[in-house]
N, C-alpha and C positions, 0 to 999 in steps of 0.2 A: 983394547984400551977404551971403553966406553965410562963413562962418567954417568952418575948416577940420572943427571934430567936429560940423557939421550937415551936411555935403557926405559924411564919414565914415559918422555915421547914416542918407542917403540909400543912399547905395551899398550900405550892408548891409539896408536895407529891401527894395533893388530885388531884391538876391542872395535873399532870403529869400522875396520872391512867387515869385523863378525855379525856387529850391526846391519851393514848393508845389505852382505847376503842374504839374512835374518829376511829383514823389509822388501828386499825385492823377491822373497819367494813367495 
């Protein structure tokens, strides 16, 4: 039961770890 700007804040949390890893390799 996710609503659509919690599914929004996931997908930008997930982009954001993918970032990180990205930048700290």
């Amino acid at each position: 039961m996710d609503t659509p700007s919690q599914l929004r804040m996931l997908s930008i949390t997930a982009e954001l770890e993918d970032a990180t890893v990205v930048f700290c390799r």
